[in-house]
N, C-alpha and C positions, 0 to 999 in steps of 0.2 A: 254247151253243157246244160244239162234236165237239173232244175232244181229239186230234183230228188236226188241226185246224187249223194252218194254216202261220205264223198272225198272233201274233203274244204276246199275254197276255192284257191287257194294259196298254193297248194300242191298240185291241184288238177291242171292250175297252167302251167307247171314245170312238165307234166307228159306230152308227149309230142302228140298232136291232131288224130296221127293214125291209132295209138294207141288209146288214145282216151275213144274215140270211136266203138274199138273192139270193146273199152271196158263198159261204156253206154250199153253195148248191144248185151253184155253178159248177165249186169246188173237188170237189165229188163225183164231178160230170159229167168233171170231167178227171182225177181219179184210176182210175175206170172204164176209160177211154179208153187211159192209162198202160199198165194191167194189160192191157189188150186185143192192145194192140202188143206189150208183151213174151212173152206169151204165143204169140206170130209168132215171135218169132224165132229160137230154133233149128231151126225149117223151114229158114227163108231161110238160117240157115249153113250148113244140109247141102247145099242145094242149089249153095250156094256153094262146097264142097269137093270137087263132082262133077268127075271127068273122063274120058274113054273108058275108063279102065281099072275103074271101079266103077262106070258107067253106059252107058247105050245109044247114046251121044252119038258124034258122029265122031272119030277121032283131027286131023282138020281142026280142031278147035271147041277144043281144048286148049291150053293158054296154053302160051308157047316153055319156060317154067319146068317144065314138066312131061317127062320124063325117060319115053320108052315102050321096053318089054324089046323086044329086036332078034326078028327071026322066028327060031322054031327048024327 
């Protein structure tokens, strides 16, 4: 057993060898998976913090929340 396991060690030895195998290989597969998405994600919030005024985007495209400096 990986001491990362999510199981206590109490119960993991009640699963038989083969199953706790498959459930090693699962828990890995989805901790990978985790790390993949997070590693997204401060793209998606910058992208998310875009608005005409620090991107190429219209000032059409801007949420009403956003405050644009008047023409000089």
């Amino acid at each position: 057993m990986s001491s990362q396991s999510p199981i206590p060690k109490q119960f993991w030895d009640m699963i038989p060898p083969a199953a706790q195998g498959a459930l090693q290989g699962a828990f890995e597969q989805l901790s990978g998976r985790i790390a993949q998405l997070e590693r997204g994600t401060p793209e998606l919030k910058a992208r998310l913090n875009q608005n005409s005024t620090n991107s190429s985007k219209p000032p059409s495209s801007d949420p009403l929340s956003v405050k644009r400096a008047p023409p000089k």
